[in-house]
LUMNUDO-652043 format. One record per residue: residue number from 1; residue in three letters; x, y, z negated of N, C-alpha, C in turn. Coordinates in nm, 4 decimals. Atoms other than C-alpha are relative to their C-alpha. Layout:
LUMNUDO-652043
(atom NUM,'Ala',(X,Y,Z),(X,Y,Z),(X,Y,Z))
...
END
This chain:
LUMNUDO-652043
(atom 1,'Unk',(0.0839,-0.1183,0.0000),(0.0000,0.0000,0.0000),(0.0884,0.1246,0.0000))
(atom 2,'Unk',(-0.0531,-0.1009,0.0269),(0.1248,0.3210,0.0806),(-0.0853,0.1372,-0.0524))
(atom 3,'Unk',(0.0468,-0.1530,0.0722),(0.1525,0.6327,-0.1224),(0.0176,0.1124,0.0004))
(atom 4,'Unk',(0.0136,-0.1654,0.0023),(0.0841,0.9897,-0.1058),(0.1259,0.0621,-0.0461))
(atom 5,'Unk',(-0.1395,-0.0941,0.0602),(0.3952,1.1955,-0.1350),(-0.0633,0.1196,-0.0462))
(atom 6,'Unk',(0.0442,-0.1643,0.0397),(0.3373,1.5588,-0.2830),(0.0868,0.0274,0.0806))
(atom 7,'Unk',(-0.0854,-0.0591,-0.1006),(0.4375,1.7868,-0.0446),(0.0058,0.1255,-0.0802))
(atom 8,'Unk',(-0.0017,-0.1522,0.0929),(0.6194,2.0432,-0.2251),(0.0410,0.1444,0.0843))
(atom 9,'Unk',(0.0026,-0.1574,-0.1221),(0.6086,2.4164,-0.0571),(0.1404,0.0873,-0.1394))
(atom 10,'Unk',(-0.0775,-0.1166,0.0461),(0.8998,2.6578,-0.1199),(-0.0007,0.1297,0.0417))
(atom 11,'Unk',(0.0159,-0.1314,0.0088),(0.9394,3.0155,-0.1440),(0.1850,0.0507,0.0382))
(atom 12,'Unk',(-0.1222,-0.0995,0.0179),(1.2362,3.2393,-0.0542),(0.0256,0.0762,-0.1026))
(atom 13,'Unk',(-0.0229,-0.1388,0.1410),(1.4334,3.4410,-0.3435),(0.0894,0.1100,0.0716))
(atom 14,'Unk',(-0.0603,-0.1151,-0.0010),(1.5077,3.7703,-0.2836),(-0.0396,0.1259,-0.0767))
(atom 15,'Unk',(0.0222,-0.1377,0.1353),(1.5506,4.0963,-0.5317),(0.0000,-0.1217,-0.1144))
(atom 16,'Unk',(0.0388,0.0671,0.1388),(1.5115,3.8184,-0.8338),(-0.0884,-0.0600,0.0319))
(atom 17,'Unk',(0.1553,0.0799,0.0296),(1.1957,3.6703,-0.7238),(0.0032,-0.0822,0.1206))
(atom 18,'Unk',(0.0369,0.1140,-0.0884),(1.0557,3.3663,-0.5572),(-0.1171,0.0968,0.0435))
(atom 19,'Unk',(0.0605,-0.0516,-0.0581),(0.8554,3.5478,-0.2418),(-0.0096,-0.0720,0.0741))
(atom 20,'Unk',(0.0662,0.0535,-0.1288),(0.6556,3.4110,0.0256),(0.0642,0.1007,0.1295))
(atom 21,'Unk',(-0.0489,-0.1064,-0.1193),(0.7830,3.5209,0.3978),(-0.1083,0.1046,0.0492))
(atom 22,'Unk',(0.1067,-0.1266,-0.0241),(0.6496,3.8461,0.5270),(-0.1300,-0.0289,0.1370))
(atom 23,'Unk',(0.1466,0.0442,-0.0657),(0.4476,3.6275,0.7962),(-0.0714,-0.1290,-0.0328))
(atom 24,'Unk',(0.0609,0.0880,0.1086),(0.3004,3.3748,0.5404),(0.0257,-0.0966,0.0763))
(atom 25,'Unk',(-0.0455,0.0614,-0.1195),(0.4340,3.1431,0.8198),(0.0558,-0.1377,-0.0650))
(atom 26,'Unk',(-0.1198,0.0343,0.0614),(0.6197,2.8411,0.6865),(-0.0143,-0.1885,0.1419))
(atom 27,'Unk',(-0.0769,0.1180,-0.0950),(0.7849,2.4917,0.8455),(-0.0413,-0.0962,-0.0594))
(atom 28,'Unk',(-0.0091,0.1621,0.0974),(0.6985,2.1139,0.7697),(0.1621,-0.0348,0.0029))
(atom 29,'Unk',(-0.1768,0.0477,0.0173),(1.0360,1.9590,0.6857),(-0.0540,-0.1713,-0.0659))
(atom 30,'Unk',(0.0239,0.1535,0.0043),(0.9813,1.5922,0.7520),(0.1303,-0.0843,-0.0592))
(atom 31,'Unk',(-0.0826,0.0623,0.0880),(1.1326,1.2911,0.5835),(0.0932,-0.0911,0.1468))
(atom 32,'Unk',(-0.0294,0.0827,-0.0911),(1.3411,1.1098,0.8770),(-0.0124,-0.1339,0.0361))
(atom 33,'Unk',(0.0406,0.1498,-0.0102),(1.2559,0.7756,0.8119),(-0.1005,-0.0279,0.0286))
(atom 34,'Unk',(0.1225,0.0327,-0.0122),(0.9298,0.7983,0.7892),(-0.1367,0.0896,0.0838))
(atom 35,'Unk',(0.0259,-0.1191,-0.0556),(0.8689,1.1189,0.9802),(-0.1807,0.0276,-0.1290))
(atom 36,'Unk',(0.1075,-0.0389,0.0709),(0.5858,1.1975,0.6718),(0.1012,0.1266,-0.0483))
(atom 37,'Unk',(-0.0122,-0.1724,0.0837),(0.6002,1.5704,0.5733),(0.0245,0.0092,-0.1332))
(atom 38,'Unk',(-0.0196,0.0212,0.1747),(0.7711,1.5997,0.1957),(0.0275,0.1312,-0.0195))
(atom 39,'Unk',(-0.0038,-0.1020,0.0107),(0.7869,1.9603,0.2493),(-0.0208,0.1169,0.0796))
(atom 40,'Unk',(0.0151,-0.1513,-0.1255),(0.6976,2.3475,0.3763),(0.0511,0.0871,-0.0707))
(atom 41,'Unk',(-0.0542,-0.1132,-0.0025),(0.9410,2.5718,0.4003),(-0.0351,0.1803,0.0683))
(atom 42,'Unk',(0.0193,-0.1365,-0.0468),(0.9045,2.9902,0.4811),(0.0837,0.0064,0.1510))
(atom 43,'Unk',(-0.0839,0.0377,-0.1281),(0.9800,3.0892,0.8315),(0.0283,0.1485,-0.0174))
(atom 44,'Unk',(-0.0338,-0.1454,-0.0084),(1.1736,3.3931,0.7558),(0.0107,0.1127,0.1136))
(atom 45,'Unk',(-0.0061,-0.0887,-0.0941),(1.1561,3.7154,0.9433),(0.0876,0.0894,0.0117))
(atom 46,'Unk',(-0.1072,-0.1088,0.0329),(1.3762,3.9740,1.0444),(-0.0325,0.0870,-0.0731))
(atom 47,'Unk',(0.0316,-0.0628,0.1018),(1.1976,4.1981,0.7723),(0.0175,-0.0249,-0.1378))
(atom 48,'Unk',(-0.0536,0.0681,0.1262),(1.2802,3.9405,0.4975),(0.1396,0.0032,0.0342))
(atom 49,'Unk',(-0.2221,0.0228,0.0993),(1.6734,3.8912,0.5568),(0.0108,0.1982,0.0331))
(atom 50,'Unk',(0.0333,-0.0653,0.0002),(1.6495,4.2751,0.6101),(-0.0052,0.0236,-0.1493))
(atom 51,'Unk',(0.0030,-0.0385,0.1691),(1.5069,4.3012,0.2298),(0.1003,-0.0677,-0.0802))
(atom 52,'Unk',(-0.1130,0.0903,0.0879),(1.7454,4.0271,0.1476),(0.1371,0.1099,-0.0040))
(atom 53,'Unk',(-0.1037,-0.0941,0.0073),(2.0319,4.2314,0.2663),(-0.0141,0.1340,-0.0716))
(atom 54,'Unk',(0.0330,-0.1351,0.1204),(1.9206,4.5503,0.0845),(-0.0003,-0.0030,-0.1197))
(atom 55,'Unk',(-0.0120,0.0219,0.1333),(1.8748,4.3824,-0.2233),(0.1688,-0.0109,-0.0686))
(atom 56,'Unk',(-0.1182,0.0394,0.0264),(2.2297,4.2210,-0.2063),(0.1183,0.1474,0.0354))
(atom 57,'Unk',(-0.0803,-0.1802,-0.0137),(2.3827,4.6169,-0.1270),(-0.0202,0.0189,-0.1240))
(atom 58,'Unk',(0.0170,-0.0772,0.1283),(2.2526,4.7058,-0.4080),(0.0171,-0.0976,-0.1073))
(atom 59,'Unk',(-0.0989,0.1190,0.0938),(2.3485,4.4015,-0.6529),(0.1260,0.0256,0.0402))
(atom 60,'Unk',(-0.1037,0.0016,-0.0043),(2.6605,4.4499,-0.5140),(0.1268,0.1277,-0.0662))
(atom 61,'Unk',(-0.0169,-0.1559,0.0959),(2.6917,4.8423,-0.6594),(0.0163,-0.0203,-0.1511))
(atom 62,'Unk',(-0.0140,0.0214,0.1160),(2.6342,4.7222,-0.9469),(0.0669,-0.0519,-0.1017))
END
Protein backbone atom coordinates (compact mmCIF):
# COMPACT_ATOMS: atom_id res chain seq x y z
CA UNK A 1 0.00 0.00 0.00
CA UNK A 2 1.25 3.21 -0.81
CA UNK A 3 1.53 6.33 1.22
CA UNK A 4 0.84 9.90 1.06
CA UNK A 5 3.95 11.95 1.35
CA UNK A 6 3.37 15.59 2.83
CA UNK A 7 4.37 17.87 0.45
CA UNK A 8 6.19 20.43 2.25
CA UNK A 9 6.09 24.16 0.57
CA UNK A 10 9.00 26.58 1.20
CA UNK A 11 9.39 30.16 1.44
CA UNK A 12 12.36 32.39 0.54
CA UNK A 13 14.33 34.41 3.44
CA UNK A 14 15.08 37.70 2.84
CA UNK A 15 15.51 40.96 5.32
CA UNK A 16 15.12 38.18 8.34
CA UNK A 17 11.96 36.70 7.24
CA UNK A 18 10.56 33.66 5.57
CA UNK A 19 8.55 35.48 2.42
CA UNK A 20 6.56 34.11 -0.26
CA UNK A 21 7.83 35.21 -3.98
CA UNK A 22 6.50 38.46 -5.27
CA UNK A 23 4.48 36.28 -7.96
CA UNK A 24 3.00 33.75 -5.40
CA UNK A 25 4.34 31.43 -8.20
CA UNK A 26 6.20 28.41 -6.86
CA UNK A 27 7.85 24.92 -8.45
CA UNK A 28 6.99 21.14 -7.70
CA UNK A 29 10.36 19.59 -6.86
CA UNK A 30 9.81 15.92 -7.52
CA UNK A 31 11.33 12.91 -5.84
CA UNK A 32 13.41 11.10 -8.77
CA UNK A 33 12.56 7.76 -8.12
CA UNK A 34 9.30 7.98 -7.89
CA UNK A 35 8.69 11.19 -9.80
CA UNK A 36 5.86 11.98 -6.72
CA UNK A 37 6.00 15.70 -5.73
CA UNK A 38 7.71 16.00 -1.96
CA UNK A 39 7.87 19.60 -2.49
CA UNK A 40 6.98 23.48 -3.76
CA UNK A 41 9.41 25.72 -4.00
CA UNK A 42 9.04 29.90 -4.81
CA UNK A 43 9.80 30.89 -8.32
CA UNK A 44 11.74 33.93 -7.56
CA UNK A 45 11.56 37.15 -9.43
CA UNK A 46 13.76 39.74 -10.44
CA UNK A 47 11.98 41.98 -7.72
CA UNK A 48 12.80 39.40 -4.98
CA UNK A 49 16.73 38.91 -5.57
CA UNK A 50 16.49 42.75 -6.10
CA UNK A 51 15.07 43.01 -2.30
CA UNK A 52 17.45 40.27 -1.48
CA UNK A 53 20.32 42.31 -2.66
CA UNK A 54 19.21 45.50 -0.85
CA UNK A 55 18.75 43.82 2.23
CA UNK A 56 22.30 42.21 2.06
CA UNK A 57 23.83 46.17 1.27
CA UNK A 58 22.53 47.06 4.08
CA UNK A 59 23.48 44.02 6.53
CA UNK A 60 26.61 44.50 5.14
CA UNK A 61 26.92 48.42 6.59
CA UNK A 62 26.34 47.22 9.47
Amino acid sequence: MKTQTEIRKYQMFIDGEFVNSSSQETTKVLNPATEEVISEIPKGTVEDVRRAIESAERAQKE
